[in-house]
LOZATI-659261 format. One record per residue: chain; x, y negated, z of N, C-alpha, C in turn; residue in one letter. Coordinates in Angstrom, 1 decimal, m for minus. Example, Ala and Ser with C-alpha at 12.3 -4.5 7.8 and 13.67 -1.06 7.14 Angstrom:
% LOZATI-659261
PT   chaine      npx      npy      npz     capx     capy     capz      cpx      cpy      cpz   residu
PT        A     13.2      5.7      7.8     12.3      4.5      7.8     13.2      3.3      7.8        A
PT        A     12.8      2.2      7.1     13.7      1.1      7.1     12.9      0.0      7.9        S
This chain:
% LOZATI-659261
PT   chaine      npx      npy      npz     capx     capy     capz      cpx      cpy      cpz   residu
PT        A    118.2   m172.5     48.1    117.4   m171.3     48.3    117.0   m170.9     46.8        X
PT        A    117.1   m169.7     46.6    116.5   m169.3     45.0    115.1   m169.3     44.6        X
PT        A    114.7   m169.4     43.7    113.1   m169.4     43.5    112.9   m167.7     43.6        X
PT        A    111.5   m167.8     44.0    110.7   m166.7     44.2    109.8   m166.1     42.8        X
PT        A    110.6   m164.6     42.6    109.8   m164.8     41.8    110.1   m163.3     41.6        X
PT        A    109.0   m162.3     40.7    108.9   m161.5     40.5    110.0   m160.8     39.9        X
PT        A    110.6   m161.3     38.9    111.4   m161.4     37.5    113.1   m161.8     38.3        X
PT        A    113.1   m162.8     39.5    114.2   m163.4     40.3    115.2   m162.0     40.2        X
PT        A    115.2   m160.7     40.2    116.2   m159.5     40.3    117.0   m159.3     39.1        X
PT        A    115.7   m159.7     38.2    116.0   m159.5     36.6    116.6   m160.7     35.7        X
PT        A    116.3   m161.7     36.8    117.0   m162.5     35.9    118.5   m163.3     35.8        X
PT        A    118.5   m163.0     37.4    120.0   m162.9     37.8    121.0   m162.0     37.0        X
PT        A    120.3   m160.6     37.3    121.2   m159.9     36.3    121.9   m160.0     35.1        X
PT        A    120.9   m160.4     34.1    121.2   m161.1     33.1    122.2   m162.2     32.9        X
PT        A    122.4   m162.9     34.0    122.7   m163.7     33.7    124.3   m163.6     34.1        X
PT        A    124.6   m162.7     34.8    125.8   m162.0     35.1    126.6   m160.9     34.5        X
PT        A    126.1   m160.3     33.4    126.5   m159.9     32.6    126.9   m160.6     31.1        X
PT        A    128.0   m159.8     30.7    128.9   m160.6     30.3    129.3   m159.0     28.8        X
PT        A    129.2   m159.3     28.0    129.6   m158.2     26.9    129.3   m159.4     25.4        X
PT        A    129.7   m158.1     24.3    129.5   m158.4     23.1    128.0   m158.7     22.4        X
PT        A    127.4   m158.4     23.1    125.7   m158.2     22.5    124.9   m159.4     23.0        X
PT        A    124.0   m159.3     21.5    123.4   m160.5     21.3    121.9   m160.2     21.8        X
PT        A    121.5   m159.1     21.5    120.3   m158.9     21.1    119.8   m157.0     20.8        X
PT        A    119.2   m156.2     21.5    118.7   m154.8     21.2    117.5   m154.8     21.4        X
PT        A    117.1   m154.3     20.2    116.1   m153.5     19.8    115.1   m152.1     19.7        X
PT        A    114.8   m151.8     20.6    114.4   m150.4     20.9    113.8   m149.9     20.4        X
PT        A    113.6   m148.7     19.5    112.1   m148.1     19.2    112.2   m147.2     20.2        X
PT        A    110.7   m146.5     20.8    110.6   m145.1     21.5    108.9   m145.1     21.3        X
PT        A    108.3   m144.4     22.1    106.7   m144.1     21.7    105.8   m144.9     22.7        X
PT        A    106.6   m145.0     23.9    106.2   m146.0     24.8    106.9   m147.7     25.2        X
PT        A    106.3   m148.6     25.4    106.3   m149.5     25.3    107.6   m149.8     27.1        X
PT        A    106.7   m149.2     27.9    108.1   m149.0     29.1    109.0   m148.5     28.8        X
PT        A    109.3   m147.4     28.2    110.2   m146.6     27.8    111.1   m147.5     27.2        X
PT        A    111.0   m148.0     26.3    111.7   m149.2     25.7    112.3   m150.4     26.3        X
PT        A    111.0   m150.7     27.1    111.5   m151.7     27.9    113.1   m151.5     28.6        X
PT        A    113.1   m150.1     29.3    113.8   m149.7     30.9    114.7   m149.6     29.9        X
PT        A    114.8   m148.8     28.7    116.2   m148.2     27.9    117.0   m149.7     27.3        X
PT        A    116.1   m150.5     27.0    116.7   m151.9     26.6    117.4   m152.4     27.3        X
PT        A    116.8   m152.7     28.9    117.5   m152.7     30.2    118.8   m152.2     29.9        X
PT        A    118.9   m151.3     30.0    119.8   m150.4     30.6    121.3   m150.4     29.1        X
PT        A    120.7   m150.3     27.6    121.5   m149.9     26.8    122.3   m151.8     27.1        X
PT        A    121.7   m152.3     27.4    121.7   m154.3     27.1    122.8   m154.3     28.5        X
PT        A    122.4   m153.7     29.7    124.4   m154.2     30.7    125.3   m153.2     30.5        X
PT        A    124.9   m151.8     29.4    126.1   m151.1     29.4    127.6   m151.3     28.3        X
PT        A    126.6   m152.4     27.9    127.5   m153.4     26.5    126.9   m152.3     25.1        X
PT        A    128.0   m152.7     23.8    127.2   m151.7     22.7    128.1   m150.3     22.8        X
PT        A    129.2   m150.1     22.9    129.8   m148.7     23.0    128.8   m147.8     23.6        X
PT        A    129.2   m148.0     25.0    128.3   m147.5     25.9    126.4   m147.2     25.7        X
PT        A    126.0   m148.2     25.5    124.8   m148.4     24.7    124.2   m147.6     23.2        X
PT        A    124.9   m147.5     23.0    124.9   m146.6     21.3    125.2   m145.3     22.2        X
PT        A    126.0   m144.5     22.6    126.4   m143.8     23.4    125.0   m142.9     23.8        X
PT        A    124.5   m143.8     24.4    123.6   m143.4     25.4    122.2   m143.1     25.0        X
PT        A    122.3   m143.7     23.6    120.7   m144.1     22.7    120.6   m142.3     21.8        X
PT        A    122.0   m142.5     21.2    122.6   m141.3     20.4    122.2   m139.7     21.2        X
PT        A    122.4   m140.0     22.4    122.1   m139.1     23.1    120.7   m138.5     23.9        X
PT        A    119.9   m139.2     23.8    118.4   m139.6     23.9    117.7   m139.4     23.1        X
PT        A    116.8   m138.0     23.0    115.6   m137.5     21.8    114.7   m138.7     21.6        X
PT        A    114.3   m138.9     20.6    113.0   m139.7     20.6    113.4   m141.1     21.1        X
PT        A    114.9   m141.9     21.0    114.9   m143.1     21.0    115.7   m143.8     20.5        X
PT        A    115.6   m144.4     19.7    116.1   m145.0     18.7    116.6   m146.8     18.9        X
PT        A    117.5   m147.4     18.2    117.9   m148.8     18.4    119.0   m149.9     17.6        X
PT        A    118.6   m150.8     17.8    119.3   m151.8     17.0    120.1   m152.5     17.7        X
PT        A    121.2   m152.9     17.5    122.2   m153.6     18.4    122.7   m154.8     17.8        X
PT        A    122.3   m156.5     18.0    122.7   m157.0     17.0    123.9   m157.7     18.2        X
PT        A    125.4   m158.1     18.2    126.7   m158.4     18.3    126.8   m160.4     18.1        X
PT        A    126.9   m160.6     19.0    127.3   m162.2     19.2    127.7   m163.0     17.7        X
PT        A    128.8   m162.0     17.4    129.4   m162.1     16.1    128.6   m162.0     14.4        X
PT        A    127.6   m161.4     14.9    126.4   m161.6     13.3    126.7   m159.7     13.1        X
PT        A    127.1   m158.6     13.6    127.1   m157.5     13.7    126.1   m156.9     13.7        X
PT        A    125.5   m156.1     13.2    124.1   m154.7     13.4    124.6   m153.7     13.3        X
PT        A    124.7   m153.3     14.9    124.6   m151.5     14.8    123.5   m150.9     14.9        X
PT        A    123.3   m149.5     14.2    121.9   m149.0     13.9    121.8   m147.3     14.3        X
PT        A    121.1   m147.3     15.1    121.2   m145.6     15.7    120.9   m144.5     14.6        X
PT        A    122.0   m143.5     14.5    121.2   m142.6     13.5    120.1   m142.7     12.6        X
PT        A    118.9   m142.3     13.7    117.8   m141.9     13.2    116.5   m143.0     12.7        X
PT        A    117.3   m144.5     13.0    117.1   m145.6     12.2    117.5   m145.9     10.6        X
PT        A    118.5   m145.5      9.9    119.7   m145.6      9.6    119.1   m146.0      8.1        X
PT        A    117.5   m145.1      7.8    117.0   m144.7      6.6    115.8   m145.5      6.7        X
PT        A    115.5   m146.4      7.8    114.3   m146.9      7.5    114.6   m148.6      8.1        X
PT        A    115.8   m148.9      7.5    116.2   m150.1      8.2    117.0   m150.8      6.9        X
PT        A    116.8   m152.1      6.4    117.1   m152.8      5.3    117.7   m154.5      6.0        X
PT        A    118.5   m155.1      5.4    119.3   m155.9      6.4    118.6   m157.0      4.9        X
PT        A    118.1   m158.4      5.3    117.6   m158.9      4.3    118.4   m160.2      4.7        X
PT        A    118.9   m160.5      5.4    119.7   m161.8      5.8    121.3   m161.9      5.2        X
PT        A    121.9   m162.7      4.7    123.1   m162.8      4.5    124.2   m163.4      5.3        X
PT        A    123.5   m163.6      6.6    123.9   m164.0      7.5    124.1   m162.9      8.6        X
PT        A    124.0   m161.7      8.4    124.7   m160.3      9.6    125.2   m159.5      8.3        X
PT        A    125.8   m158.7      9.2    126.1   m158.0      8.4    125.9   m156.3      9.1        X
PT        A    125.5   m155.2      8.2    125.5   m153.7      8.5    126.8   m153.2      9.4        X
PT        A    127.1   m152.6     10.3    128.4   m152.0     10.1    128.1   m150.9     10.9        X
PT        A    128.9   m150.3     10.5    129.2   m148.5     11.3    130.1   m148.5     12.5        X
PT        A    129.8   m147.2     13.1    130.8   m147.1     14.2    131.7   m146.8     13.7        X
């Protein structure tokens, strides 16, 4: 029987998805807003995900890639500095 639990929908999910991505980053003005778009940009993989962000006023994101990858949305592009030598920048 599964445990009961609030999070039990969300965490399955997770755990069933299967892509390149390590790790996203959202900015937006609201803290849910980020949340649901993180959701959402995080099982559509990063194509899809950048896609979707790119297309979205007012939300912005970081995509970091299993492989040490940073993808960075447009309108991040100028206020974002990679200080680790361990990822690397790259473009679509």
């Amino acid at each position: 029987r599964p445990p009961r639990s609030t999070l039990f929908p969300y965490t399955t999910l997770f755990r069933s998805i299967e892509n390149e991505l390590l790790s996203i980053t959202i900015v937006a003005k609201k803290g849910i807003t980020a949340d649901a778009y993180s959701t959402v940009a995080f099982s559509e993989g990063l194509k899809k995900g950048m896609e979707m962000l790119e297309s979205t006023a007012n939300i912005e994101g970081i995509f970091i890639t299993k492989d040490k990858n940073i993808f960075i949305t447009t309108g991040l592009k100028n206020f974002f500095k990679l200080s680790s030598t361990d990822y690397s920048l790259s473009s679509r």
